[in-house]
N, C-alpha and C positions, 0 to 999 in steps of 0.2 A: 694530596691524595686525589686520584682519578677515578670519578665514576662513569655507569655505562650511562647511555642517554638512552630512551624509549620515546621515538617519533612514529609517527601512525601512517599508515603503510596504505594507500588508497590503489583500490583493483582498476580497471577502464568502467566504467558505465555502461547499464548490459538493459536492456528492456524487458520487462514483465508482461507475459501474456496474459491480458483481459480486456473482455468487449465490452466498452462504456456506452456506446452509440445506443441513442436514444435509450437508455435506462431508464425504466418507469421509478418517480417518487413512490418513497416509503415510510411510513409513520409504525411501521411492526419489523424493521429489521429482514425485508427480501430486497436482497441484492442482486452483485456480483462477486465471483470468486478469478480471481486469477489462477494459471497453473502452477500449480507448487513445481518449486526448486529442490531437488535431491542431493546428498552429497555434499551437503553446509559445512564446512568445517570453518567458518569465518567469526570473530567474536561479535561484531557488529555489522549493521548495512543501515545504509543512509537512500530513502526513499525521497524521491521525488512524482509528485502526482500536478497532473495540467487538468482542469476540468473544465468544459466550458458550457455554459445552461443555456438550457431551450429557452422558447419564446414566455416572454411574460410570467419568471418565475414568483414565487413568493420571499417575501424581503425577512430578514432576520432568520436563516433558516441554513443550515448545512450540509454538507459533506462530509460522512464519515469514512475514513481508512480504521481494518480492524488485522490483527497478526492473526493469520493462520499459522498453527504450526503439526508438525505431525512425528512419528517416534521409529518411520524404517524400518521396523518391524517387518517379517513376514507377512502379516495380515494387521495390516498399517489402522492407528490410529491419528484422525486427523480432526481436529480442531471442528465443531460443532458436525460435525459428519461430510466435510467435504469432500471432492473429489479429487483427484488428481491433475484435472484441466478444467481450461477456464470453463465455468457456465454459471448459470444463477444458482446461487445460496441464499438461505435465511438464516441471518445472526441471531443466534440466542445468547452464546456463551463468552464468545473470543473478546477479548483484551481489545476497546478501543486504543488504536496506537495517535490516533489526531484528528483533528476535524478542522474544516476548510469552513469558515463563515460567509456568509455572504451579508451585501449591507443592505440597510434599510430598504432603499427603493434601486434595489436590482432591475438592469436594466437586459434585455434579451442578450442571448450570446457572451455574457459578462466572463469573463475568464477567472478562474480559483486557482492558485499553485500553493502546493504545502510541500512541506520539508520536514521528515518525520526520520529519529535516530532512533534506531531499535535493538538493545543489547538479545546476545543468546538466543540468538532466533531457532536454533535446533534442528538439527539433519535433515528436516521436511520442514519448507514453509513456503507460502505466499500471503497474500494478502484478498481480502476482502473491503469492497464499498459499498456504502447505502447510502442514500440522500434522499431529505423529505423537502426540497424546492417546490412542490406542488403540481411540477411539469416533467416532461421528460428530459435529459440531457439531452444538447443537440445532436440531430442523426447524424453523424459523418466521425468514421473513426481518427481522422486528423484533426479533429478536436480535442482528441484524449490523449493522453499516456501516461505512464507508469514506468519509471525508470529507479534504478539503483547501483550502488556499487559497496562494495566492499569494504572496511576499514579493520586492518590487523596492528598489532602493535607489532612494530622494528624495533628489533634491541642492537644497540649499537655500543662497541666495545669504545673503551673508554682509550684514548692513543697515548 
C-alpha cells in the first residue's frame, strides 16, 4: 500500500519592516511595531530576530517578540490597536511569541538572535518588540533585523 508524503514547503526569506535603532528599554510594554503583512494565506512563518544592545546594558533581562495579528476587514481590527506600519506601540494584549535572554554580565553591543515558529498567523499580521535591558538598543539600523519565511505543507502523491 502507498501513501501520500507531506514535506513542508519553505517560501525565500523576505524582511519585516521595523525600526530597532536605538529603542528606548521598557518595564510597561512601549515598544516597537513592525508593518503588518496583508494577504497571509500561509499556515506558518518562522521568524528570525538579530538584536544587538547598547552600551552597558543590564544583565538577566530581555527581549521580547509579541504576534500582532489583524482580521482584513473593512475597518480592520488589529492586535492591541496597531497600526499598519512600522512605529512605536504599547503591548497590553498580544500573545508573547519569544523572548531573547541576555546573560548575567552583558557586555555593550552583545548580539541576541532568536528563532520563533508561529502557527495561523491570520491575513494581517506583524510583530512587535519590547526590551527592558535598561539602555537603549544600539543606534545603527544594521544592527537589527527581522526576517521570516514561510512554511506550507506539500502533499506529495504517493508513486
Amino acid at each position: 500500500m502507498s501513501t501520500n508524503k507531506v514535506t513542508d514547503y519553505f517560501s525565500a526569506s523576505a524582511a519585516l519592516t521595523i525600526t530597532l535603532n536605538a529603542l528606548a528599554s521598557s518595564t510597561s510594554g512601549v515598544g516597537r511595531q513592525s508593518t503588518l503583512l496583508t494577504g497571509n494565506t500561509h499556515r506558518r512563518a518562522i521568524i528570525y530576530v538579530k538584536i544587538t544592545q547598547g552600551t552597558s546594558p543590564t544583565g538577566n533581562k530581555g527581549v521580547y517578540v509579541y504576534l500582532l495579528r489583524g482580521d482584513a476587514h473593512a475597518t480592520p481590527h488589529y492586535t492591541d490597536g496597531a497600526g499598519a506600519s512600522d512605529a512605536a506601540l504599547t503591548i497590553l494584549n498580544a500573545v508573547c511569541i519569544g523572548t531573547m535572554a541576555n546573560k548575567a554580565s552583558p557586555s555593550t553591543e552583545d548580539v541576541l538572535y532568536g528563532e520563533f515558529v508561529v502557527e495561523n498567523m491570520g491575513p494581517v499580521w506583524g510583530i512587535a518588540i519590547v526590551h527592558d535591558t535598561a539602555v537603549n538598543l544600539k543606534a545603527s539600523d544594521a544592527d537589527h533585523w527581522v526576517r521570516y519565511i514561510y512554511v506550507d505543507d506539500d502533499i506529495q502523491a504517493a508513486s
